[in-house]
Backbone as a chain_set.jsonl record, in Angstrom:
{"seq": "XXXXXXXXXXXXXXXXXXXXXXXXXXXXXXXXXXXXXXXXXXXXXXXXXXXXXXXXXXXXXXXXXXXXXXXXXXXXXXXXXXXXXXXXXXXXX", "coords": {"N": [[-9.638, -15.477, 22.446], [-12.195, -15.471, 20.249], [-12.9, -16.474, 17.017], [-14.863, -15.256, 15.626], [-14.251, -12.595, 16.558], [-11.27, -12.482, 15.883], [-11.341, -12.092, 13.213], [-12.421, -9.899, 12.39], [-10.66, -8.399, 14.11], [-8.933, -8.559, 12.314], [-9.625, -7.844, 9.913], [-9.968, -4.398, 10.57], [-7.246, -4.12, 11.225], [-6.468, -4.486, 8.748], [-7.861, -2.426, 7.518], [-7.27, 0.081, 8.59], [-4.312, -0.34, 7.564], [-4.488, 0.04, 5.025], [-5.742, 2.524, 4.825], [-3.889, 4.184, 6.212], [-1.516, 3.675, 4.01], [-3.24, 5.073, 1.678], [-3.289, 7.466, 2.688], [-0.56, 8.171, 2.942], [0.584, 7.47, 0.167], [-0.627, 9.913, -0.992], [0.386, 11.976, 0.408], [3.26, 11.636, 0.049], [3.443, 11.719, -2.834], [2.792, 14.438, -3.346], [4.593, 15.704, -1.639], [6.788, 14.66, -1.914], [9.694, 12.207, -0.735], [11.622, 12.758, 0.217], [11.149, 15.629, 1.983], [8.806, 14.576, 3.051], [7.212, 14.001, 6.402], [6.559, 11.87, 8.915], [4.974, 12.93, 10.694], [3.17, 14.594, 9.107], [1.671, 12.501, 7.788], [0.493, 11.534, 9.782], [-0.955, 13.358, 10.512], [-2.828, 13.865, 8.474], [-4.032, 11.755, 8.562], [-5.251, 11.911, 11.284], [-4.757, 10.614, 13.206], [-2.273, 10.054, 16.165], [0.81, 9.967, 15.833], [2.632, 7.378, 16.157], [0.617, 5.413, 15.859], [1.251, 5.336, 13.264], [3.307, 4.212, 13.383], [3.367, 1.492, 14.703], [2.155, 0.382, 12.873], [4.109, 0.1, 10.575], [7.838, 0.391, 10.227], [9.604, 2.417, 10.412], [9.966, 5.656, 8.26], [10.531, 4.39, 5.556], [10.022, 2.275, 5.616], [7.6, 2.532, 5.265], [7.307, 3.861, 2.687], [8.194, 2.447, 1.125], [6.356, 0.164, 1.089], [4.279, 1.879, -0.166], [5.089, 1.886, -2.601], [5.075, -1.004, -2.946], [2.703, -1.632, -3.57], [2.001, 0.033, -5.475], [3.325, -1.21, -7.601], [2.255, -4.219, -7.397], [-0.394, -2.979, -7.876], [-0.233, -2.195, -10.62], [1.046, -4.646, -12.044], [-1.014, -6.28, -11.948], [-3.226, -5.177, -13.532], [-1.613, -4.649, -16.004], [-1.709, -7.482, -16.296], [-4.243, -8.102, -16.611], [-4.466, -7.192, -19.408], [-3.192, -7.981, -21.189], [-2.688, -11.048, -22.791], [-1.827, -14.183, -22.614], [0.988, -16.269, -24.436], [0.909, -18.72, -25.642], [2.196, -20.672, -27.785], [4.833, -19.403, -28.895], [6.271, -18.82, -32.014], [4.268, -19.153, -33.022], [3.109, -17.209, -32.535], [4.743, -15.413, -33.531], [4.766, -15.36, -36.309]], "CA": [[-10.329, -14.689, 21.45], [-13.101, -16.115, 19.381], [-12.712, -16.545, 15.413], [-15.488, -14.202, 15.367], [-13.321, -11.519, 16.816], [-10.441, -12.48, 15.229], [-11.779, -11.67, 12.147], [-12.698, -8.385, 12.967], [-9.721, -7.424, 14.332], [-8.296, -8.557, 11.05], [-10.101, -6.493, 9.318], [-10.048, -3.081, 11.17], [-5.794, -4.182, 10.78], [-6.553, -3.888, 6.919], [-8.468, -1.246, 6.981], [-6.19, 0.807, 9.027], [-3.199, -0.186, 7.189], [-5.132, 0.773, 3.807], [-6.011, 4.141, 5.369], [-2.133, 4.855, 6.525], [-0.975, 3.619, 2.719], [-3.419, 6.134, 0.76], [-2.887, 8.902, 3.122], [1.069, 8.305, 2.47], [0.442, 7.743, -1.047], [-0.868, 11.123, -1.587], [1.916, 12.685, 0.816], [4.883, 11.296, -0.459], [3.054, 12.416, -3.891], [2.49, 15.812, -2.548], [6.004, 16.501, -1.12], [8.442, 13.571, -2.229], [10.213, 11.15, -0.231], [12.825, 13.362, 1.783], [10.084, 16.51, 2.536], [7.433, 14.018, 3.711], [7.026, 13.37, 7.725], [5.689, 11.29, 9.271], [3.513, 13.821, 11.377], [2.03, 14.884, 8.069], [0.604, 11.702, 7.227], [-0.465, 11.337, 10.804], [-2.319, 14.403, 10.873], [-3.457, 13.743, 7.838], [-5.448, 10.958, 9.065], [-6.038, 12.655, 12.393], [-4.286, 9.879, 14.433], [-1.531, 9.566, 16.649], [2.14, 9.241, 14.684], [2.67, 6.055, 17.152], [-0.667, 4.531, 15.258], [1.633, 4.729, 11.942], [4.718, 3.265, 14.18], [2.728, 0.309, 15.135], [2.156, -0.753, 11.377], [5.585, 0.502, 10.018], [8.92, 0.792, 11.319], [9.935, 3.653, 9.722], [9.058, 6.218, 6.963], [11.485, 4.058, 4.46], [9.116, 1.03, 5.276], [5.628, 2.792, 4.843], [7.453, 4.371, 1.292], [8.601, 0.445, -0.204], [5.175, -0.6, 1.118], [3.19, 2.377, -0.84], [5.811, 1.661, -3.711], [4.615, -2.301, -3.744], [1.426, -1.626, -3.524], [1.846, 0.601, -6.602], [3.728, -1.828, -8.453], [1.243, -4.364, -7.404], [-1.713, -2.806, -9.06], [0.168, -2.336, -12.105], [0.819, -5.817, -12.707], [-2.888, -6.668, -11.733], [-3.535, -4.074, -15.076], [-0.834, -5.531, -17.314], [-2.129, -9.314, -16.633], [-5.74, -8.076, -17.383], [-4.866, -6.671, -20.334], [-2.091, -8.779, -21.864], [-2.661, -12.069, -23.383], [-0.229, -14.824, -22.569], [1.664, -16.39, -25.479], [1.758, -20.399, -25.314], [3.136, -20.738, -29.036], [5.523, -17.756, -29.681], [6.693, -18.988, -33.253], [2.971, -18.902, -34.264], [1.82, -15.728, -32.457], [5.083, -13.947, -34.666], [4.35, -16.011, -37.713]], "C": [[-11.008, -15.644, 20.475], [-12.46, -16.005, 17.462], [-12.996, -15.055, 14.952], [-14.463, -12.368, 15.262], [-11.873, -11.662, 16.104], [-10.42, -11.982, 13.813], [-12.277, -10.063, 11.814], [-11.729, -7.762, 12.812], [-8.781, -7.115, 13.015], [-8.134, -7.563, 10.196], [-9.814, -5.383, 9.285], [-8.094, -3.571, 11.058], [-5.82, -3.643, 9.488], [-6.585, -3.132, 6.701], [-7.317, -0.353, 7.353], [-5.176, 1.112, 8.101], [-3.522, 0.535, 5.536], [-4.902, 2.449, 3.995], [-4.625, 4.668, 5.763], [-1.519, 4.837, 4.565], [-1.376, 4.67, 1.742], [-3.294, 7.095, 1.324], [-1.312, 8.979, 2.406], [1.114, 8.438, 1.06], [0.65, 9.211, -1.216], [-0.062, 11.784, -0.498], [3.121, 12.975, 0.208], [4.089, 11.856, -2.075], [3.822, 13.802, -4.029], [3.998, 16.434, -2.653], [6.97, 15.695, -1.413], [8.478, 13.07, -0.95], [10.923, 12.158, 1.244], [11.995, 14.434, 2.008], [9.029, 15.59, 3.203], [7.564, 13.305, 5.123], [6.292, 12.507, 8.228], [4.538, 11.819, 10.01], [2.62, 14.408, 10.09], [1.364, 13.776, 7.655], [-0.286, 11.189, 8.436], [-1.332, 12.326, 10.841], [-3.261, 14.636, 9.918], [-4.766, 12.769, 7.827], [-6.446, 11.316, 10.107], [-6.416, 11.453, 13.362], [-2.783, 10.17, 14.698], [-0.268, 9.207, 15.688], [2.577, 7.596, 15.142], [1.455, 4.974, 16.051], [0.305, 4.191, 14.001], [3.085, 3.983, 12.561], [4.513, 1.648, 14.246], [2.426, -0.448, 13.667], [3.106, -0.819, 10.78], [6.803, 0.676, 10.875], [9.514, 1.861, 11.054], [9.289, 4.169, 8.22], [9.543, 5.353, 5.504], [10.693, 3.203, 4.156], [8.133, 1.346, 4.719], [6.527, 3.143, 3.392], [7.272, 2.817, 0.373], [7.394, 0.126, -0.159], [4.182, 0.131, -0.013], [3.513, 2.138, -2.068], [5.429, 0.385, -4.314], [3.592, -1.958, -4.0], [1.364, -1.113, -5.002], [2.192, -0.241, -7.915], [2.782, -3.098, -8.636], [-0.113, -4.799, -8.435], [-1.273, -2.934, -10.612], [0.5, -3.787, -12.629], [-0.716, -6.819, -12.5], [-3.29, -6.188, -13.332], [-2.682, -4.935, -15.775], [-1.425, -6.829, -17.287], [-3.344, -9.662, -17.012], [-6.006, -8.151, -18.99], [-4.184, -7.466, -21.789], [-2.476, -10.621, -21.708], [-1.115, -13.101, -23.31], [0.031, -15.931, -24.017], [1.902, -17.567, -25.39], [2.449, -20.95, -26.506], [3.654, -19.504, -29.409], [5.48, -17.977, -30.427], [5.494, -18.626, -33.812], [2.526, -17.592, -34.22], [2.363, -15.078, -33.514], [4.667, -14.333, -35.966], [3.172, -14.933, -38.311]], "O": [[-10.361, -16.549, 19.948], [-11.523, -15.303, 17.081], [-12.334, -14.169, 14.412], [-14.2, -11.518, 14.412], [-11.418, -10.57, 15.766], [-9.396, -11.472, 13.359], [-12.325, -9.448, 10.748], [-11.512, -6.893, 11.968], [-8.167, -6.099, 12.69], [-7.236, -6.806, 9.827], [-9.374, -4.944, 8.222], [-7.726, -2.621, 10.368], [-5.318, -2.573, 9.146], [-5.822, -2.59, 5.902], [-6.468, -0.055, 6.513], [-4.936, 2.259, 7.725], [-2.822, 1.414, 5.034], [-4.143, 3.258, 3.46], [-4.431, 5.848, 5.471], [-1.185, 5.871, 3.987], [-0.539, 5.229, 1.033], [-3.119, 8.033, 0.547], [-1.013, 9.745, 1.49], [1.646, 9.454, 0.611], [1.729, 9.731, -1.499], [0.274, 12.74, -1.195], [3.761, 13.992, -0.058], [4.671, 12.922, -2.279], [4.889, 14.147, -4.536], [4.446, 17.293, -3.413], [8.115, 16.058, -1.143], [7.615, 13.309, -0.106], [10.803, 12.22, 2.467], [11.917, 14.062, 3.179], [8.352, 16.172, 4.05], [7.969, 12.143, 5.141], [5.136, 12.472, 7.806], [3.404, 11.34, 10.004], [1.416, 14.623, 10.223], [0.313, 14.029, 7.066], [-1.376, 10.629, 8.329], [-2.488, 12.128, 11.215], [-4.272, 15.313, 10.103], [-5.905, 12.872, 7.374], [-7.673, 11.224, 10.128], [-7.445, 11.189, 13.985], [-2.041, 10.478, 13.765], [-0.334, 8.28, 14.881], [2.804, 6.755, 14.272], [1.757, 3.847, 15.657], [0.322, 3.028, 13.598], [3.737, 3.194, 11.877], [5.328, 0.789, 13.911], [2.483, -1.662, 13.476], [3.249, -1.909, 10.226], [6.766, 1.049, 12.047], [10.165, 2.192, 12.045], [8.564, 3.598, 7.405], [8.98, 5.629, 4.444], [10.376, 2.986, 2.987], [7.65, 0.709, 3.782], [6.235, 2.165, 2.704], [6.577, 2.37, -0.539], [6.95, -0.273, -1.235], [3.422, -0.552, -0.7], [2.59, 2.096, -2.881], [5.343, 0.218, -5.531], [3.506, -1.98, -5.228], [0.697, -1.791, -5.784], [1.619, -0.111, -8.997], [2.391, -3.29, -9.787], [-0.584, -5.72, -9.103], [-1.808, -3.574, -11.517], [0.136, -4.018, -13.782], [-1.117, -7.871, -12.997], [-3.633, -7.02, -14.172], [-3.131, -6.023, -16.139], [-1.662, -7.32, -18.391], [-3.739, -10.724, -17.492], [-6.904, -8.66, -19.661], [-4.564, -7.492, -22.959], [-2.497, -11.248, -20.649], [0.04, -12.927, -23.697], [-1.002, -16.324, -24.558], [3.055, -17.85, -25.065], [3.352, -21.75, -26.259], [3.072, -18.672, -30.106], [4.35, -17.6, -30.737], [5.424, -17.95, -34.839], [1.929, -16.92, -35.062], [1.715, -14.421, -34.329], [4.187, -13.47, -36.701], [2.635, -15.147, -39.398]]}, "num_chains": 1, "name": "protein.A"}
């Protein structure tokens, strides 16, 4: 397999796994943790439950994964917004 293609496939991995994470997102939203199947977030995409098998090993994994992801962004936001502190004594001063 070329670079070229490697890169690709990369990709279309990403994307995919993107596209399984915000479907689940807004599932596990939707219905919680213990109501949410995995055939609802497959049919929510309108693939194959096997397609979300192949990136996850179970629904516990895709949850922690939509859970980092969430946590994640939020420290992406807090480190935007928050100023780091190289003299404490002076900042309280």
């Amino acid at each position: 397999m070329d670079a070229d293609k490697q890169s690709r496939t990369g990709k279309l991995v990403e994307r995919r796994k993107e596209q399984i994470l915000g479907a689940a997102k807004h599932i596990f939203a939707k219905n919680g943790f213990r109501r949410t199947k995995i055939e609802q977030i497959s049919e929510h995409l309108g693939v194959g439950k096997g397609t979300l098998y192949r990136y996850f090993e179970d629904k516990k994994t895709l949850f922690l994964a939509v859970f980092e992801e969430g946590i994640g962004r939020l420290r992406e936001a807090i480190g935007i917004n928050v100023e780091p502190v190289t003299d404490p004594p002076r900042k309280v001063a």
